[in-house]
C-alpha positions as CSV (number, residue, x, y, z in Angstrom):
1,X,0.0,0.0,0.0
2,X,1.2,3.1,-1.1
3,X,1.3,6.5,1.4
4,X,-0.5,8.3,-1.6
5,X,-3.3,5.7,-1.8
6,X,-4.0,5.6,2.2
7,X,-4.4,10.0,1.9
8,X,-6.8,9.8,-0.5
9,X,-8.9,7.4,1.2
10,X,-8.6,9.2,4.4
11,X,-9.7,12.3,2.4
12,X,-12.7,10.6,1.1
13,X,-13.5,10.3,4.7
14,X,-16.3,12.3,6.3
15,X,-14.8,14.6,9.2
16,X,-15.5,13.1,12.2
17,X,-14.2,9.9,11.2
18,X,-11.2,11.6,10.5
19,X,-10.7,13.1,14.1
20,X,-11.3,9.7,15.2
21,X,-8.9,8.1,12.8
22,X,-6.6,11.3,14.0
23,X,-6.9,10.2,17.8
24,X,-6.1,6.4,16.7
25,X,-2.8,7.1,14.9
26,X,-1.7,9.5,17.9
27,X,-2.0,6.9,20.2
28,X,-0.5,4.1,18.1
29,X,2.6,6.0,17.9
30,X,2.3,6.7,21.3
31,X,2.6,3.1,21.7
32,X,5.8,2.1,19.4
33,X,7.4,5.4,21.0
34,X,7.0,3.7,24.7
35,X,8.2,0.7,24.0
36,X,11.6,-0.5,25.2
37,X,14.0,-2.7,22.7
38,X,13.8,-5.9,23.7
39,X,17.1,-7.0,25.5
40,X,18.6,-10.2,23.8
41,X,22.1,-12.3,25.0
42,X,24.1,-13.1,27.8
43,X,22.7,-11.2,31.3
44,X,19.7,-10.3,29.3
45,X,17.4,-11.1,32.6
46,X,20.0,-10.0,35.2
47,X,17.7,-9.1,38.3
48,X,14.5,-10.4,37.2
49,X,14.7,-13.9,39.0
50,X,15.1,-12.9,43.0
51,X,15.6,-16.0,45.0
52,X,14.9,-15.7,49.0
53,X,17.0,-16.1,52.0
54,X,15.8,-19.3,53.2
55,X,15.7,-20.9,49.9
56,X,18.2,-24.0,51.1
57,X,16.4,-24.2,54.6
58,X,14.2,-27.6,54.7
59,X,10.4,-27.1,54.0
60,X,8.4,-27.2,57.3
61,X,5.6,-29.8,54.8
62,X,8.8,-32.5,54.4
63,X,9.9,-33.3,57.8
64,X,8.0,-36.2,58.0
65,X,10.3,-37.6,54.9
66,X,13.7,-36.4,56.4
């Protein structure tokens, strides 16, 4: 599709539907201008897996087993 061909169809709109169509393309740009890159390779997910303190303590559900 061709910029020239999506104007004149946008032109052959009546008004209102252009605002709207107006208020659409404002927010999808919005959109691809918040988003991040996404991060790719070696320590990509660095700090998003948190382990707690007590992760090597024995579960209080197993003692009957140990």
């Amino acid at each position: 599709m061709s910029s020239e061909t999506l104007q004149e169809k946008i032109k052959k709109l009546p008004l209102d539907k252009q605002l709207e169509l107006d208020k659409i393309v404002d927010e999808l740009l919005a959109a691809v201008e918040k988003r991040e890159p996404a991060k790719s390779g070696f320590g990509a997910l660095k700090g998003t897996i948190v382990m707690s303190d007590d992760f090597d303590e024995p579960v209080e559900d197993f003692k009957d087993y140990m």
